[in-house]
N, C-alpha and C positions, 0 to 999 in steps of 0.2 A: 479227880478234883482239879489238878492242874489244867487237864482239854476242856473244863468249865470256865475255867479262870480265861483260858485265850479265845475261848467261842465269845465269851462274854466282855472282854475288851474289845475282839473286834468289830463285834457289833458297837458299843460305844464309840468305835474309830467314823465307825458308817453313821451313826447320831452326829457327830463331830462333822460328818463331810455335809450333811446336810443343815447344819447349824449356821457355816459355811453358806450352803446355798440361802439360806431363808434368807438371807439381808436384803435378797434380792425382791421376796413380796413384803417386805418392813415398808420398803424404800415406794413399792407399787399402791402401799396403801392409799395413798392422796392421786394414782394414776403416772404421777410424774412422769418417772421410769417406764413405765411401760407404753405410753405413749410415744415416748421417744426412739424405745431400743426395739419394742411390738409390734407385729404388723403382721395380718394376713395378709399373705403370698396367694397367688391365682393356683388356682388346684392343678397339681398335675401327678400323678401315677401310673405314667405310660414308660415305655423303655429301664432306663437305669432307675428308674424314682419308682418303679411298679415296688410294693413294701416286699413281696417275694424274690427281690435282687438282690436288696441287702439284709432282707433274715438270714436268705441263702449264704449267704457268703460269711455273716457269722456264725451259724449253725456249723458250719463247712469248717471253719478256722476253728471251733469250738471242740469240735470230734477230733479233729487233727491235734488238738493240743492234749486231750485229754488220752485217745490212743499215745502218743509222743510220753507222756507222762506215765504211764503205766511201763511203759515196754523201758524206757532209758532210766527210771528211778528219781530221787533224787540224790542221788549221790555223786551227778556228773554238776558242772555247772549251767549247760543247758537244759537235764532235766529237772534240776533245782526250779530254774527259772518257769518249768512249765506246769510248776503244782504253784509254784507263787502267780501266776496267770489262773488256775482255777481258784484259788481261795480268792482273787482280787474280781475275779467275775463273779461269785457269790456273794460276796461282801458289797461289791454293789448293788447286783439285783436288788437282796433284802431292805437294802438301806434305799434304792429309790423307789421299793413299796411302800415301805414305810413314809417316805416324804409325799407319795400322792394319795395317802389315808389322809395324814395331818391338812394338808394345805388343799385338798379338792379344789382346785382351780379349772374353771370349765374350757375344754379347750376350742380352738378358733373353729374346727369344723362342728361347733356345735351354736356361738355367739359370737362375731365379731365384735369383740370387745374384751380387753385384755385384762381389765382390771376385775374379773368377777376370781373373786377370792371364797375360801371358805364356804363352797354352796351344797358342802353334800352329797348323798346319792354319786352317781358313777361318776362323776367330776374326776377325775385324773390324770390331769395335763402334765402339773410339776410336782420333781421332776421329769425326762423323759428319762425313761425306764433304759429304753434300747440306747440312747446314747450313751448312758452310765455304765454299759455292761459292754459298749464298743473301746469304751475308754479303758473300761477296768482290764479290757483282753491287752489290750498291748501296751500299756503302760509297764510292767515289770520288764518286758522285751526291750524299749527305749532305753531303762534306766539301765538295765545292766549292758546294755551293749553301744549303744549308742556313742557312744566319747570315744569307740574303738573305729567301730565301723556307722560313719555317719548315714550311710543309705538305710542305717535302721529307724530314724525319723519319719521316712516315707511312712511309717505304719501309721504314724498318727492321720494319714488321708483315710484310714476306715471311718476312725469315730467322726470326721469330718462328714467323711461321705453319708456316714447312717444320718448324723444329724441333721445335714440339708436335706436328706430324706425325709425324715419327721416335718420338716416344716413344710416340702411341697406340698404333703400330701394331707398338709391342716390337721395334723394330730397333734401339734406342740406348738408355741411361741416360742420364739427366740430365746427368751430366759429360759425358758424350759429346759431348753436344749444344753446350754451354757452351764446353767445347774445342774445337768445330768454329766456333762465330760467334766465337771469340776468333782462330785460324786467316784466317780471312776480312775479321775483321774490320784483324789487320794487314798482311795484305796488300795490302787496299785503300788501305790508308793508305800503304806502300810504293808501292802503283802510281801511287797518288795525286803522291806528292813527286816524282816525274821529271820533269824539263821537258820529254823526250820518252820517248814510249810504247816500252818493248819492242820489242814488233812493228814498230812504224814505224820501228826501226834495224834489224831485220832484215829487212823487205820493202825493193822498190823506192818508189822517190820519188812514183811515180803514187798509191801509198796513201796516201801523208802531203797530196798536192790534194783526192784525192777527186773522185768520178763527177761531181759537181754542177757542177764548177769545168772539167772535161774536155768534159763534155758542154754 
């Protein structure tokens, strides 16, 4: 009942983050906003901006975090930190599904025009899904280490990089975007404050030793 109780808050953490994001199409209803902050970019998806540079490289960081997390446990304080990295990349996924159900906003490689809200069908602009899950990986890493060792901010240049990603390659507006590291970004913060990980209340206890300490 309890693993019900935290699955189920932190999903409402993820409704919260996107609660969060929505002010951002309230404010786009009359255009204003996005007029201003919107704009299709000239396409480009050659070299670093090809979308298999930066899947690759979250996909990459992803397997390495979750290897990392199985073998170290969380019993250390960096393998704490790397099961709060997988529940804050879940917790955003889900919750930037859920916000481009609600808000179908159509995105720029399909209408030059930012303000089409609510249209339905595969509409799926906001938020950007990839950026919320670029953000949700390394934001528990910033927070807990970062004030130690400042070269841990460099991480936040992923969710940057996927994000300008998304926008070369006209899958997202700018808000999009913004509301997806802002998604990810609370999350991680969520995942962050638990003194234990999600997951390691709903697996068995052999996850929370970890392979290192078994073997």
């Amino acid at each position: 009942m309890s693993c019900l109780r935290t699955t189920g808050h932190s999903l409402k953490l993820g409704l919260a983050a996107l609660s969060f994001a929505a002010s951002l199409p309230v404010a786009a209803q009359s255009c204003f906003w996005s007029h201003i902050g919107d704009h299709q970019v000239r396409y480009d998806a050659s070299g670093v901006w090809n979308p298999n540079s930066y899947r690759d490289l979250v996909i990459g960081l992803t397997i390495a975090q979750v290897g990392g997390a199985l073998w170290e446990g969380s019993e250390t304080r960096f393998g704490k930190t790397m099961w709060q990295g997988i529940d804050s990349e879940i917790i955003s996924d889900v919750s930037a599904q859920v916000g481009k159900y609600i808000f179908t906003r159509v995105r720029p490689s399909s209408q030059n025009n930012p303000c089409l809200w609510f249209k339905g069908d595969h509409n799926y602009s906001f938020p950007s899904g990839e950026a919320a899950v670029a953000a949700g990986l390394v934001t528990p890493y910033v927070i807990e280490y970062a004030s130690e060792y400042p070269l841990a901010y460099g991480l936040l240049l992923i969710p940057l990089y996927v994000g300008a990603g998304r926008i070369k390659n006209q899958s997202h507006w700018q808000t999009d975007v913004i509301a997806g590291w802002a998604v990810g970004g609370l999350s991680g913060w969520y995942a962050h404050s638990r003194d234990v990980p999600i997951l390691i209340q709903l697996l068995p206890h052999g996850f929370a030793i970890g392979m290192a300490k078994q073997f």
